[in-house]
C-alpha positions as CSV (number, residue, x, y, z in Angstrom):
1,X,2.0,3.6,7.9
2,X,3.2,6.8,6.1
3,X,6.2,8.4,4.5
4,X,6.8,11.8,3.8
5,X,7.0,13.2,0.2
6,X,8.0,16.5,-1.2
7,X,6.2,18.1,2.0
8,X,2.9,15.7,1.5
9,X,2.2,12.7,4.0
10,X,1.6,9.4,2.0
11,X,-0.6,6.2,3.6
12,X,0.4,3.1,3.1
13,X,-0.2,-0.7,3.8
14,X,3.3,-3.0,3.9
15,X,2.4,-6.4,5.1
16,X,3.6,-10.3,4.4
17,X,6.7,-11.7,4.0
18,X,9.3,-9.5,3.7
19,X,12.2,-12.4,4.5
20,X,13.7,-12.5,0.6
21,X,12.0,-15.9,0.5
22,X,8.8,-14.8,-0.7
23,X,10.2,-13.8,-4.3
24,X,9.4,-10.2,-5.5
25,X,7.3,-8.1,-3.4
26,X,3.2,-7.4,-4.7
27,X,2.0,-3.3,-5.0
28,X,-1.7,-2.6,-5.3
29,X,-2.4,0.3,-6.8
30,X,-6.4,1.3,-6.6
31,X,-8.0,3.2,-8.8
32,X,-10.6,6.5,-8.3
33,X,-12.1,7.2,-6.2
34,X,-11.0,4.0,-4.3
35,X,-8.2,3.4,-0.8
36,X,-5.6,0.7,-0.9
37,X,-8.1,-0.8,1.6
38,X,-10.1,-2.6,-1.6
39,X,-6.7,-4.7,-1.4
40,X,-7.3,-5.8,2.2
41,X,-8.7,-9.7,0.5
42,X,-5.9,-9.5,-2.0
43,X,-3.2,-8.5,0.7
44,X,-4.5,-10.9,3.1
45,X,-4.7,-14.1,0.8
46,X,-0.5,-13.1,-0.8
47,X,0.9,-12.1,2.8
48,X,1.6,-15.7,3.7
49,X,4.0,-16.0,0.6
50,X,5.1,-12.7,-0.7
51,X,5.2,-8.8,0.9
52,X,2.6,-6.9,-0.5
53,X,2.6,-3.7,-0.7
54,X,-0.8,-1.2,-1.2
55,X,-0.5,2.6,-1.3
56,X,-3.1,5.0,-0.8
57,X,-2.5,7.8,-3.7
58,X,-2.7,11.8,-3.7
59,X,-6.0,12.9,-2.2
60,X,-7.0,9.6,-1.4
61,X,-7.7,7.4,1.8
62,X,-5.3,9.0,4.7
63,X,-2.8,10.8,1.7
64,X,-2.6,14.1,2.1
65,X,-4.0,16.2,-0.9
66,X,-1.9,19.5,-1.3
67,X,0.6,20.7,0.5
């Protein structure tokens, strides 16, 4: 998926249980020069119970890098 921010488009993974029964939600946050796909065992293994949430930053993965 990807949102729009101040003019840049932002990647990001949003999987799992999103029902309000899962308690509060997981956000994976890599670090350089890494994607939010290092997450994909993490996000895999806590999508059955929770809504995880990974984002690819600035300049990273499918983020855009300037505007």
């Amino acid at each position: 998926m990807r949102i729009p921010l101040d003019g840049l488009q932002f990647a990001y993974t949003d999987e799992g249980r999103a029902d309000g029964h899962g308690g509060s939600p997981i956000d994976f946050v890599h670090g350089f020069p890494l994607t939010r796909h290092c997450w994909q065992p993490q996000i895999d293994a806590f999508g059955p119970v929770c809504r995880t949430i990974a984002p690819d930053l600035r300049g990273f993965g499918d983020s855009d890098s300037s505007s």
